[in-house]
SEGU-777152 format. One record per atom (N, C-alpha, C, CB): residue in three letters; x, y, z. Coordinates in steps of 0.02 Angstrom, whole numbers, plus 50000, padded with zeros to 5 digits. Atoms other than C-alpha are relative to their C-alpha. Glycine has a CB too. Layout:
// residues N
ALAXYZ...
//
This chain:
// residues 131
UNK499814999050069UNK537765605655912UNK500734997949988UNK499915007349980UNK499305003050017UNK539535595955946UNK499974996149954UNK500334996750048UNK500075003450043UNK538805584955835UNK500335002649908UNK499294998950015UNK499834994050056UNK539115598555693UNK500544996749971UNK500215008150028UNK499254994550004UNK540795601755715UNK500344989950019UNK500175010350097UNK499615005249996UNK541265581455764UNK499774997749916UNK499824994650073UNK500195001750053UNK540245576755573UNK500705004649943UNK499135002149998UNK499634996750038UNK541255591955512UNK500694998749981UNK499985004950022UNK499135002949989UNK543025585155568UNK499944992549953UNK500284997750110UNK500105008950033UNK542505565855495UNK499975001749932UNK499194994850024UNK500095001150081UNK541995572655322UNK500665003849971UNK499195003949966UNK499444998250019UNK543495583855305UNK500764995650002UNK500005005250033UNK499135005349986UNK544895570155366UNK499774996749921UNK500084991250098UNK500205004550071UNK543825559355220UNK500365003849959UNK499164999349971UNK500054995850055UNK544075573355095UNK500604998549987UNK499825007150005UNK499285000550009UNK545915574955141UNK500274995449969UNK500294999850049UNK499905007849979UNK546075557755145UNK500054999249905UNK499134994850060UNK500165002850051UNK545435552454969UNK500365007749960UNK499124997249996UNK499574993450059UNK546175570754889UNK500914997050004UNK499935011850050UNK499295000650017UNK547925565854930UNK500204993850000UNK500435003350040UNK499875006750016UNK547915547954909UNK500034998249900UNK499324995650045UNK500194999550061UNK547225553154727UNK500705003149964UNK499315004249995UNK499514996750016UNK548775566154716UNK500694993449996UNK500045006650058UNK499455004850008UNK550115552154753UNK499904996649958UNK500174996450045UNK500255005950043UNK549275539254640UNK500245004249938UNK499094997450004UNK499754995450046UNK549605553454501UNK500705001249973UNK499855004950023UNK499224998850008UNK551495556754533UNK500034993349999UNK500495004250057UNK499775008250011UNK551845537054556UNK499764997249948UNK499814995150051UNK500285002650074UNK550785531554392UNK500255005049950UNK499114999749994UNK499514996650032UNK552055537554271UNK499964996149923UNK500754999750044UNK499865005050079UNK552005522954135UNK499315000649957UNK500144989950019UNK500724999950043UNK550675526053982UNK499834993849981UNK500005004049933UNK500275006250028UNK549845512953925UNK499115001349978UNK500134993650065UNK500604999050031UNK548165510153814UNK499744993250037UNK500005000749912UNK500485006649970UNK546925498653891UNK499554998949953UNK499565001050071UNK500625003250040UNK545755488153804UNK499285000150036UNK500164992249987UNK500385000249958UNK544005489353886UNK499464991649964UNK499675008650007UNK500275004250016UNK543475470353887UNK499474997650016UNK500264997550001UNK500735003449964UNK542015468153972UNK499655006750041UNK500224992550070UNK500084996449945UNK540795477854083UNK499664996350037UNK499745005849992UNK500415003549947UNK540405469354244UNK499245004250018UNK500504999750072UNK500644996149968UNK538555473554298UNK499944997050092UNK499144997249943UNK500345000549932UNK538055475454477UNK499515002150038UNK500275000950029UNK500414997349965UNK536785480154582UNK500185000250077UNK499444996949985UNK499794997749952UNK536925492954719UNK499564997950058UNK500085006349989UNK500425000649933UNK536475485154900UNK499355003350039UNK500405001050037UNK500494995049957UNK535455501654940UNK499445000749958UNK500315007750018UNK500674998350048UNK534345503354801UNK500184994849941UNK499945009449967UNK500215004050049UNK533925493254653UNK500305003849925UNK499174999250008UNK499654998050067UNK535025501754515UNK500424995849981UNK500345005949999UNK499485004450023UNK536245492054415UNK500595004049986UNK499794996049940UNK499744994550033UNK537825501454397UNK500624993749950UNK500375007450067UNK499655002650058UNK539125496454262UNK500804999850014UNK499825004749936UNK499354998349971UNK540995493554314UNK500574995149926UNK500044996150104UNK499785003050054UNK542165491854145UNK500624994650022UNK500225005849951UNK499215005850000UNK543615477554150UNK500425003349945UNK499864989949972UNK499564996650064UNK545115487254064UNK500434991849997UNK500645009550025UNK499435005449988UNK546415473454013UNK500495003549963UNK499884991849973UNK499424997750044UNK548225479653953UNK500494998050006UNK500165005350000UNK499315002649974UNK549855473453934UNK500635002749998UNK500124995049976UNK499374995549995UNK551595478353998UNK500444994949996UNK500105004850066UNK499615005450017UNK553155469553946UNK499954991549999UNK500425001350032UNK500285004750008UNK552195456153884UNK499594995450022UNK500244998749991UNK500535003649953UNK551135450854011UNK499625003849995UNK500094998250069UNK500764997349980UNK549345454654022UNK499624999150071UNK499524996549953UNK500224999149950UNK548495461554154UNK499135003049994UNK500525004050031UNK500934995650022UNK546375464254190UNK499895002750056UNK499184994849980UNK500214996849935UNK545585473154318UNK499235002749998UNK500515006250018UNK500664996749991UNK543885479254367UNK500185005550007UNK499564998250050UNK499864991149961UNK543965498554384UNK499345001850070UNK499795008349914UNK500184999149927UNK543405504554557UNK499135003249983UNK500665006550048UNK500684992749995UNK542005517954481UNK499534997949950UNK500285009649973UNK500285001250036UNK540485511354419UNK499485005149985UNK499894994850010UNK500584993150026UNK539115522554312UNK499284992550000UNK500295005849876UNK500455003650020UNK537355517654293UNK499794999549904UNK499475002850046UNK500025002550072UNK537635519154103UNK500674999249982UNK499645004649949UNK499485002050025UNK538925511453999UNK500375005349996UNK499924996949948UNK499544995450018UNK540465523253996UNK500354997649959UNK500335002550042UNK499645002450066UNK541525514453897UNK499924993549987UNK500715001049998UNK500295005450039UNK540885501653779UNK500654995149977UNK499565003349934UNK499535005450008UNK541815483453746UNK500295002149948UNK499774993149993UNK499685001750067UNK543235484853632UNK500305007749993UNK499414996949932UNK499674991550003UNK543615505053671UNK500615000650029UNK499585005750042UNK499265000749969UNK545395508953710UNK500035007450041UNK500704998949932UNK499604994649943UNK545895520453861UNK500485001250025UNK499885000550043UNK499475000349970UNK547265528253897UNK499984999150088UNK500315005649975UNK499824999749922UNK547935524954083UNK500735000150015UNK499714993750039UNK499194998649950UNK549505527354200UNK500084997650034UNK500215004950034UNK499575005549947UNK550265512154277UNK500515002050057UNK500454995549957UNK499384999849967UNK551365513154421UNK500664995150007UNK499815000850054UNK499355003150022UNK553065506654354UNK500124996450052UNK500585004349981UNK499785005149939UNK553405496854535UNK499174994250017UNK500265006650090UNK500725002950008UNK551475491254524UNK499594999549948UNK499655002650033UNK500374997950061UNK550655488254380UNK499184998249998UNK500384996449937UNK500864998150003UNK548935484754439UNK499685006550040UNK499574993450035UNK499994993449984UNK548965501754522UNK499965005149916UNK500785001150051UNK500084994650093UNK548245515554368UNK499575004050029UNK499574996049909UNK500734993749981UNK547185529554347UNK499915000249943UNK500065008650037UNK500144999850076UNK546275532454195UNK500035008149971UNK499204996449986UNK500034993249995UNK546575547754126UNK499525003749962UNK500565002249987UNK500594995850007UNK545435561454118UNK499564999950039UNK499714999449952UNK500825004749972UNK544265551054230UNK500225009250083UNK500184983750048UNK500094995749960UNK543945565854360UNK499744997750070UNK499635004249971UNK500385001049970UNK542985556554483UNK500194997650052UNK499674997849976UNK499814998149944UNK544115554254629UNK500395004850026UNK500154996550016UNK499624992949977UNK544665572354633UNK499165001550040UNK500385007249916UNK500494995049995UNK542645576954628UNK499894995750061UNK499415001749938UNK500195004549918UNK542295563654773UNK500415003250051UNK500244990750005UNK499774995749937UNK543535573454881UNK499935005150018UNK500455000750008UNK500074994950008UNK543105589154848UNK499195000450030UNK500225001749933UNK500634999749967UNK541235584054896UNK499974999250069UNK499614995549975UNK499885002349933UNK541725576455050UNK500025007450035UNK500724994850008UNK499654995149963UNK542795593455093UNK499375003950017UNK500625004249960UNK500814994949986UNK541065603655058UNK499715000850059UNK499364997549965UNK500495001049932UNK540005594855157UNK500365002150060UNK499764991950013UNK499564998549936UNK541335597155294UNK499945006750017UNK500754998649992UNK500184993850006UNK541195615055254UNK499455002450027UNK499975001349948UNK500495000349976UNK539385614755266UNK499694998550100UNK499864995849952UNK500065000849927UNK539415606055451UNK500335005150049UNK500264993550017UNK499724994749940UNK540505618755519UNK499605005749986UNK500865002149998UNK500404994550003UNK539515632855453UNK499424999850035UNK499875001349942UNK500655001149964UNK538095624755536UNK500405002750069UNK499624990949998UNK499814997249936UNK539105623655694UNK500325006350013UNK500364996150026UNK499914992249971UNK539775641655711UNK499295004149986UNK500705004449953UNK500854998349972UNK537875647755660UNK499744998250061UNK499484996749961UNK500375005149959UNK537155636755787UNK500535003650099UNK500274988349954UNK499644998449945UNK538575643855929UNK499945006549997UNK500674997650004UNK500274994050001UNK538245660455876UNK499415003250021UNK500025001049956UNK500574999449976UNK536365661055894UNK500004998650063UNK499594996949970UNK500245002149936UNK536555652156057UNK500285005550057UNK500274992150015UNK499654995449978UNK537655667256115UNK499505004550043UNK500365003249944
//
């Protein structure tokens, strides 16, 4: 049941991992800015046959324009061509942002941590019974 408790350690470093990478991205994206949402790329996921939807924000900062794919695609349109979102540039990077409000790499770390949770609870059950 080392297996447990080595799954348990892997999903919790993840958790960490992606929770405080999310926290810095936060304090360093300081500059507001409204994005335009110009497009939504469609793709289909390798594992299964869904299409998910990944918007192209484009916005510009001291006069240059910048586009980007956002990282987090839905399988339905979240935000439709031509919608404006706020986001938070990082003033030394400006294709570095987060969109705000968007929740969804706090809740991805927080799932990770769970499951991690979950494997160790297995493995101290599992060392207990064997007692």
């Amino acid at each position: 049941m080392v297996y447990a408790l080595i799954f348990g350690l892997l999903f919790l470093f993840v958790g960490l991992f992606l929770y405080i990478r999310q926290k810095l991205k936060l304090r360093k994206c300081s500059l507001f800015v409204y994005a335009k949402v110009k497009d939504n790329v469609r793709r289909r996921d390798s594992n299964d046959s869904s299409w998910y939807y990944y918007p192209v924000f484009e916005y510009v900062i001291n006069n240059e324009k910048y586009e980007d794919v956002y990282f987090a695609g839905t399988t339905r349109i979240k935000y439709k061509e031509g919608d404006e979102v706020e986001i938070y540039c990082n003033p030394d990077n400006y294709k570095e942002y987060y969109v705000k409000n968007d929740r969804l790499p706090i809740i991805l770390s927080l799932v990770f941590i769970g499951i991690s949770i979950l494997f160790f609870a297995l493995y101290f059950i599992f060392n207990i019974m064997s007692k």
